[in-house]
N, CA, C and O atoms as CSV, one atom per row, in Angstrom:
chain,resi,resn,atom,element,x,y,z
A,1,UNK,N,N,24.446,42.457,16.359
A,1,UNK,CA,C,24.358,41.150,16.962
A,1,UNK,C,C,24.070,40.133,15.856
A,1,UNK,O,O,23.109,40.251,15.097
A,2,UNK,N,N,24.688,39.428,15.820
A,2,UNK,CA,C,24.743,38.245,14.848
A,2,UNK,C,C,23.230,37.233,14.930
A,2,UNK,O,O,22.903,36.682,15.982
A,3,UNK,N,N,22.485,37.126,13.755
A,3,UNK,CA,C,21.636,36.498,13.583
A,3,UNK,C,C,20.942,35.176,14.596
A,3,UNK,O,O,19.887,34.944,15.187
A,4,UNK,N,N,22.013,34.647,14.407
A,4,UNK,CA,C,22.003,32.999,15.201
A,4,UNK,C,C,21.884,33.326,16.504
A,4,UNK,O,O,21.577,32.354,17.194
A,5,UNK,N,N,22.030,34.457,17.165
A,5,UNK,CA,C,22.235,34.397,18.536
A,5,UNK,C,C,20.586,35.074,19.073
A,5,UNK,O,O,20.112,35.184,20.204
A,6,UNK,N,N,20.162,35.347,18.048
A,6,UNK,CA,C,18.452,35.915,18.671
A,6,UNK,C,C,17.699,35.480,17.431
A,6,UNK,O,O,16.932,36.311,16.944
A,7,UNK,N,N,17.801,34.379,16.892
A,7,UNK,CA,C,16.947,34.067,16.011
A,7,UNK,C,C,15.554,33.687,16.513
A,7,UNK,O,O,14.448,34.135,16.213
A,8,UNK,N,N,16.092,32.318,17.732
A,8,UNK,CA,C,15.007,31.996,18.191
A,8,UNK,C,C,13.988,32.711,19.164
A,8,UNK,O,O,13.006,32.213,19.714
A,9,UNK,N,N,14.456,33.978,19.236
A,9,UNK,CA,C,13.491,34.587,20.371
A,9,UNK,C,C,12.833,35.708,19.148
A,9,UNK,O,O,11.654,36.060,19.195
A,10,UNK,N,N,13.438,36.012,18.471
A,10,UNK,CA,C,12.891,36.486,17.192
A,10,UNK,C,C,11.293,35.533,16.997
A,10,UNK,O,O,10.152,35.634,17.449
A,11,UNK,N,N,11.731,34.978,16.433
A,11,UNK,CA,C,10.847,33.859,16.030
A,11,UNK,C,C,9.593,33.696,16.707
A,11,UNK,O,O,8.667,33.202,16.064
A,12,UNK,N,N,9.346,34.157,18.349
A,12,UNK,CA,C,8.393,34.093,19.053
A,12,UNK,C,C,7.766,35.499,18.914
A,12,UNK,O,O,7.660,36.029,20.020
A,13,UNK,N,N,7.492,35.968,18.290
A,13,UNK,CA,C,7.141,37.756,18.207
A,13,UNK,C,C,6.048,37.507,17.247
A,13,UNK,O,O,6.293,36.950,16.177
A,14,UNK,N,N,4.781,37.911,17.584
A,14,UNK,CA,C,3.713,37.769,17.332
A,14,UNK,C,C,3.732,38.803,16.026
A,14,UNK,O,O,3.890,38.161,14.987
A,15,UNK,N,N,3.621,40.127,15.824
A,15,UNK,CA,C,3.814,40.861,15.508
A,15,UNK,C,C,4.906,42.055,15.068
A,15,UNK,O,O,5.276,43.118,15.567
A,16,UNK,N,N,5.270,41.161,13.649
A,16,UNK,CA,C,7.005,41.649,13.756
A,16,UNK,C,C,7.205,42.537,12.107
A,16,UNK,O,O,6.719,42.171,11.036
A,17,UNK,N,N,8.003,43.677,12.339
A,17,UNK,CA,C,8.498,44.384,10.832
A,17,UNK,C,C,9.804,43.870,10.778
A,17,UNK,O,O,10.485,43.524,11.743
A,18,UNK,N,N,10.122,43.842,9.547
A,18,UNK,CA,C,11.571,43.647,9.438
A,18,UNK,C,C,11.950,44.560,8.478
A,18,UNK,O,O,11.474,44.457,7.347
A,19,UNK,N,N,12.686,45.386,8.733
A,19,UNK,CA,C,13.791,46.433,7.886
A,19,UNK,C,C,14.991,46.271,7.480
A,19,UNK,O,O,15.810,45.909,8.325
A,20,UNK,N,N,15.311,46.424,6.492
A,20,UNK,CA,C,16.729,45.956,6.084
A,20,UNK,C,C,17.093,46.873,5.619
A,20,UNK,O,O,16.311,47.571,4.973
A,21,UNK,N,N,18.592,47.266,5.790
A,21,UNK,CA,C,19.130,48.646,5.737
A,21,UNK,C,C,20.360,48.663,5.926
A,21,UNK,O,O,20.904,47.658,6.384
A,22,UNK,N,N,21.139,49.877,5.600
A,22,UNK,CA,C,22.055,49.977,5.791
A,22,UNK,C,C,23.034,51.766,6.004
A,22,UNK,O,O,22.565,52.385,6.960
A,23,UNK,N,N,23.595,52.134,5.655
A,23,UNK,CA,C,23.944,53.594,5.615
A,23,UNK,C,C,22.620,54.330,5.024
A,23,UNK,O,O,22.515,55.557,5.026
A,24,UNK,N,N,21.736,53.557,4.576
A,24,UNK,CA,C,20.378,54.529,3.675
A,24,UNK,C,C,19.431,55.182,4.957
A,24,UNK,O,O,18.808,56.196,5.275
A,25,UNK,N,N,19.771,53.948,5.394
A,25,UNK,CA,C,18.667,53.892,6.697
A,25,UNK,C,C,18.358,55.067,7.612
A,25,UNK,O,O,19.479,55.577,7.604
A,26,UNK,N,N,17.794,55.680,8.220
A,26,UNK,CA,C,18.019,56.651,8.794
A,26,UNK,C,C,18.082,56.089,10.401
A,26,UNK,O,O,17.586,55.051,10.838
A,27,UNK,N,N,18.990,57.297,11.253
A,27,UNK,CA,C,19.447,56.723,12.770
A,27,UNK,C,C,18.250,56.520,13.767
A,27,UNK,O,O,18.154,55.761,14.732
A,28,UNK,N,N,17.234,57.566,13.160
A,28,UNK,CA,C,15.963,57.482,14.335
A,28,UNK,C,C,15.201,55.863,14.298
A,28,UNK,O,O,14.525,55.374,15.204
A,29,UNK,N,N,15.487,55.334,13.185
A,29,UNK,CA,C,15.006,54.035,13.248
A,29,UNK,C,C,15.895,53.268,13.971
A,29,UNK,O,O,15.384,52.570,14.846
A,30,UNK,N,N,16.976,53.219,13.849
A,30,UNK,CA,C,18.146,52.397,14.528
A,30,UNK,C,C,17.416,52.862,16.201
A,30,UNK,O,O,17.269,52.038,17.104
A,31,UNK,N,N,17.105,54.077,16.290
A,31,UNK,CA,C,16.697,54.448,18.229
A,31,UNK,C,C,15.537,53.812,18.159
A,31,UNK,O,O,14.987,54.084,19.226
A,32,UNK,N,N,14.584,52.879,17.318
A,32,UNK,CA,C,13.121,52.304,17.878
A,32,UNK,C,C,13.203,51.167,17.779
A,32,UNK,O,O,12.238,50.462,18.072
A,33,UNK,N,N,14.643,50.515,17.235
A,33,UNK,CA,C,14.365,49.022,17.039
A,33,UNK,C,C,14.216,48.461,18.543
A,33,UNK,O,O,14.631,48.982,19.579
A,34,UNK,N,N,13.336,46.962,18.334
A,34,UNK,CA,C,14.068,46.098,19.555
A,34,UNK,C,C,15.136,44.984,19.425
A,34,UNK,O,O,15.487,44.199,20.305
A,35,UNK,N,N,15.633,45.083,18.003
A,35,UNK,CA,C,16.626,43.767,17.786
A,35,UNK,C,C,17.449,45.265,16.589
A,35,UNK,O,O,16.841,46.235,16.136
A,36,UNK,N,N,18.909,44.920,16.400
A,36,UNK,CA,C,19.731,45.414,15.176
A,36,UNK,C,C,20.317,43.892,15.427
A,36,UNK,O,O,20.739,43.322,16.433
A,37,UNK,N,N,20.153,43.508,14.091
A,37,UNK,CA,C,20.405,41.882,13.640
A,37,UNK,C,C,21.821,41.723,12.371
A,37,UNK,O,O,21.537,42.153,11.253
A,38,UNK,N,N,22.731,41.349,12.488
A,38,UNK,CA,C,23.309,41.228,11.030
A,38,UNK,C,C,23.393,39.876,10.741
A,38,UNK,O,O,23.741,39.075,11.609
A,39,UNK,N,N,23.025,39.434,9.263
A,39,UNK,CA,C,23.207,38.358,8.775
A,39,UNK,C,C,24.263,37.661,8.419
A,39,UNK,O,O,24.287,36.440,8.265
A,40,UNK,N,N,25.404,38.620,8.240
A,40,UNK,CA,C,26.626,37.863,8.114
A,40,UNK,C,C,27.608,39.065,8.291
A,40,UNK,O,O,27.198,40.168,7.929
A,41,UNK,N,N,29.066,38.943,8.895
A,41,UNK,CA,C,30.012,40.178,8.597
A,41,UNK,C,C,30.350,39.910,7.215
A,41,UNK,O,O,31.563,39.796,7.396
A,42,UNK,N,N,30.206,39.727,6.010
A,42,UNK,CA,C,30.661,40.130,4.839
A,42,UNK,C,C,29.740,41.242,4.241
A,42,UNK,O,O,28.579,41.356,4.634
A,43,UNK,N,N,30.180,41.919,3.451
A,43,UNK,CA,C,28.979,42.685,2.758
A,43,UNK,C,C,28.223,41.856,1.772
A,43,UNK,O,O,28.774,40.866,1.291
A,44,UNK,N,N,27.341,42.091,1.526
A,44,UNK,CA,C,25.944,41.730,0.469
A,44,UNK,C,C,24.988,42.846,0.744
A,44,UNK,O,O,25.021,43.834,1.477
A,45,UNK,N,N,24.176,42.375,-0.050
A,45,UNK,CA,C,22.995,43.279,-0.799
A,45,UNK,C,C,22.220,43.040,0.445
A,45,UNK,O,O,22.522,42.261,1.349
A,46,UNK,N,N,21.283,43.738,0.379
A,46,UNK,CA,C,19.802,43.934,1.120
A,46,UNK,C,C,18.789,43.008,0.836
A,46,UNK,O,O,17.811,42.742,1.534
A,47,UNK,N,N,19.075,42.592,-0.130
A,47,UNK,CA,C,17.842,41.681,-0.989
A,47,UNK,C,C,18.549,39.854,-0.432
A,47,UNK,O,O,17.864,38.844,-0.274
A,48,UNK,N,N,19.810,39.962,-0.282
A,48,UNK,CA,C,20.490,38.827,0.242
A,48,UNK,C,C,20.445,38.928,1.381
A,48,UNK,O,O,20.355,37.782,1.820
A,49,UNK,N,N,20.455,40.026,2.628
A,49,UNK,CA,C,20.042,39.958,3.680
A,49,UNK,C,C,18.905,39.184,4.119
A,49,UNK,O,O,18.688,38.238,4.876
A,50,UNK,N,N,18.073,40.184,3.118
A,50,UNK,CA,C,16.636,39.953,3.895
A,50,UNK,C,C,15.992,38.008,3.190
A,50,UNK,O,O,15.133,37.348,3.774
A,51,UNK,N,N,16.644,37.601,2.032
A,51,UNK,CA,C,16.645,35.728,2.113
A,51,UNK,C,C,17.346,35.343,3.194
A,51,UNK,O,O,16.734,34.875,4.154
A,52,UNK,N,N,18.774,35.474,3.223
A,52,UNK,CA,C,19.273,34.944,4.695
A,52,UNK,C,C,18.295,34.790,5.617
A,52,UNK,O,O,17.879,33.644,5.783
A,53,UNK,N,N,17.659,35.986,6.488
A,53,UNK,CA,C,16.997,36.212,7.543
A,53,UNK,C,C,15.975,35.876,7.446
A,53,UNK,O,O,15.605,35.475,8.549
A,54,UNK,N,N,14.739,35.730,6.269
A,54,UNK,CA,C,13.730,34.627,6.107
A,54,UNK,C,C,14.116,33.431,5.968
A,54,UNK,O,O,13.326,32.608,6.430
A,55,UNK,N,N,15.387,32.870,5.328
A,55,UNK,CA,C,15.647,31.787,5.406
A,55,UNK,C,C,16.057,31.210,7.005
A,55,UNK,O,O,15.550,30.137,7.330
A,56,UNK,N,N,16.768,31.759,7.783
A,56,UNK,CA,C,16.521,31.760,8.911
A,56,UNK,C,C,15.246,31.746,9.690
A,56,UNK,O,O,15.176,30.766,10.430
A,57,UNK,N,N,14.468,32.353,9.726
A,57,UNK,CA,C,13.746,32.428,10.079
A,57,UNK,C,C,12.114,31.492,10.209
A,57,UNK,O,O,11.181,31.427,11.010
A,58,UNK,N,N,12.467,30.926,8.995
A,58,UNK,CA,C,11.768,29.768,8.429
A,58,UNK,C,C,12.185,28.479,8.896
A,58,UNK,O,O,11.407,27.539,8.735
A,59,UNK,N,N,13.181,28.310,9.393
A,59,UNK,CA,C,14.294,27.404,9.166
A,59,UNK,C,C,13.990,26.388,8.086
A,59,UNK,O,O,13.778,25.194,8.300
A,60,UNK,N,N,13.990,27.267,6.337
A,60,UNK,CA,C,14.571,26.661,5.340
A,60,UNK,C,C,13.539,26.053,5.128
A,60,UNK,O,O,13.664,25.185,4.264
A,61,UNK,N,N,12.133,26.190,5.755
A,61,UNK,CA,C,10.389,25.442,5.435
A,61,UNK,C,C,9.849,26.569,4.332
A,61,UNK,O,O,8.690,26.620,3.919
A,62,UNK,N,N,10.805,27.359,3.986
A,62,UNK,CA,C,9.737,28.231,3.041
A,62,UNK,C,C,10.051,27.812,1.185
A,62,UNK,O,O,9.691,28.391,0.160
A,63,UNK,N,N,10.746,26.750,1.381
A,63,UNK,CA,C,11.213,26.292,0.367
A,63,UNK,C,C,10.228,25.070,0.101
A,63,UNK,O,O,10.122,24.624,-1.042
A,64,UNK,N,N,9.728,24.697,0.840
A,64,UNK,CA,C,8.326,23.953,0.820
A,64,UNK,C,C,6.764,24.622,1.003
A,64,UNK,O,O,5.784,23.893,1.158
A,65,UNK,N,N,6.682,25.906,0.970
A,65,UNK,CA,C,5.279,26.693,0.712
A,65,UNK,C,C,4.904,26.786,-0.215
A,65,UNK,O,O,5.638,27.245,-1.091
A,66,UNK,N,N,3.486,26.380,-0.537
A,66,UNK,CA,C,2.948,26.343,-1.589
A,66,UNK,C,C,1.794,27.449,-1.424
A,66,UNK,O,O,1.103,27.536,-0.409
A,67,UNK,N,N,1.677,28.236,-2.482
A,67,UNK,CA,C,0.799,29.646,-2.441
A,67,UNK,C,C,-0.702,28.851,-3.562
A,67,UNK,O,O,-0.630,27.905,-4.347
A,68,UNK,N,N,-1.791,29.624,-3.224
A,68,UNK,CA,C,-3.164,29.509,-3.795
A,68,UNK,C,C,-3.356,30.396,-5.344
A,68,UNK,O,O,-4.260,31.139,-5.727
A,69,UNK,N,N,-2.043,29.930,-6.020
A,69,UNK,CA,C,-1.849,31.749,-7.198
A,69,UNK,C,C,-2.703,31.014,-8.182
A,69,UNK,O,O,-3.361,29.980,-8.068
A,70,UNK,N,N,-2.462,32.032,-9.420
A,70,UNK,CA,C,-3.582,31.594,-10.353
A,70,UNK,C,C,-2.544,30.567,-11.547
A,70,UNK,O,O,-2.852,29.759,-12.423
A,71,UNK,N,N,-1.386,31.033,-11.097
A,71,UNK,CA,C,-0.413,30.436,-12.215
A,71,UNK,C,C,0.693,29.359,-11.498
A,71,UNK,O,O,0.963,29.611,-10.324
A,72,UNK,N,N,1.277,28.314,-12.044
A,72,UNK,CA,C,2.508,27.522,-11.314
A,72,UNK,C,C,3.283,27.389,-12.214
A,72,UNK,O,O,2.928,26.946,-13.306
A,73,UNK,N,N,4.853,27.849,-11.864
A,73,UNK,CA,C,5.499,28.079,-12.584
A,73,UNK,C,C,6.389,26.351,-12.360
A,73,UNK,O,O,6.874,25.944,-11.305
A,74,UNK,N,N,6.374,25.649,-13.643
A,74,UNK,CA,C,7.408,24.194,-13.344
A,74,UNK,C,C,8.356,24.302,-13.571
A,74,UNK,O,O,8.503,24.736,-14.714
A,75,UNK,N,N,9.783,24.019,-12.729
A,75,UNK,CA,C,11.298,23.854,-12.455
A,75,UNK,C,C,11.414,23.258,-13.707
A,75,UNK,O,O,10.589,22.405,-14.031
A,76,UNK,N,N,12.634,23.693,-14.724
A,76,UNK,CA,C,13.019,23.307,-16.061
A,76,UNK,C,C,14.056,23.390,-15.971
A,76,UNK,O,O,14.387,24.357,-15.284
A,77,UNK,N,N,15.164,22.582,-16.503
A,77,UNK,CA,C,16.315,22.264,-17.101
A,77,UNK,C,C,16.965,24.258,-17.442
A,77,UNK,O,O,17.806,25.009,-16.948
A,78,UNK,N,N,15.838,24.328,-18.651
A,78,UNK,CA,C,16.611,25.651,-19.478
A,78,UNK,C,C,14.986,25.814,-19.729
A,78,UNK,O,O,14.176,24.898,-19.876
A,79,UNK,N,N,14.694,27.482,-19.739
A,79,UNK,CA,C,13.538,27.976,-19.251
A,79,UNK,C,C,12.564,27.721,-18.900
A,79,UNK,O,O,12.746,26.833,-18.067
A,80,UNK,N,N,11.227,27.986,-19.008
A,80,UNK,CA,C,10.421,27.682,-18.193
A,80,UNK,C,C,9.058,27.181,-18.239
A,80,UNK,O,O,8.833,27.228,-19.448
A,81,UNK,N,N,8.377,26.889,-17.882
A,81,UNK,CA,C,7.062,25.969,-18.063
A,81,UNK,C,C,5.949,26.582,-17.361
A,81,UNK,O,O,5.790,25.906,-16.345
A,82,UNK,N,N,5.075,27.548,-17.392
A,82,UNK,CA,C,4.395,27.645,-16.978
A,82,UNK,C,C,2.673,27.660,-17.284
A,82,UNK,O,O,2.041,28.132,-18.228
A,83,UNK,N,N,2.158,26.809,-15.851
A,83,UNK,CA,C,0.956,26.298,-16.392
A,83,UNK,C,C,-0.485,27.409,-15.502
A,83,UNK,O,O,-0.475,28.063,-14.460
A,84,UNK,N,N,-1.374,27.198,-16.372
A,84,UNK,CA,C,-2.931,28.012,-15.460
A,84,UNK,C,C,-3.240,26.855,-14.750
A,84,UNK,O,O,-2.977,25.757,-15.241
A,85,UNK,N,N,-3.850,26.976,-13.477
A,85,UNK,CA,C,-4.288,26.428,-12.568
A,85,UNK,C,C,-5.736,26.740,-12.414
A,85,UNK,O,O,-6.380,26.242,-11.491
């Protein structure tokens, strides 16, 4: 089932795993899900899945989270800047 069509009820789930998988996966998991979700019919990676589907899932606000880390890394032209906090 295509992403967009249960995103938003996704989204209301208090308590949620997300697995991303594919032929690795084993079938007994496919028998406990309550959603099998695909992010797009093309192939990609797992690691591109699972941004899609947080990016979804976020709707695209996680690009504005700011974390409490010990380090901040500053957006550069050509490498990188990073400062202690």
């Amino acid at each position: 089932m295509p992403i967009n069509e249960k995103i938003e009820e996704i989204r209301e789930i208090q308590n949620l795993i997300v697995v991303v998988g594919s032929e690795k996966a084993p079938k007994e998991l496919y028998e406990m899900v309550d959603y099998n979700i695909s992010v797009t019919s093309q192939p990609h990676s797992e690691v591109a899945a699972l941004a899609i589907f947080l990016h979804e899932y976020w709707k695209g606000g996680e690009l504005d989270l700011r974390f409490d880390g010990k380090l901040k890394v500053l957006p550069m032209e050509h490498g990188k800047n990073v400062l202690s906090v």
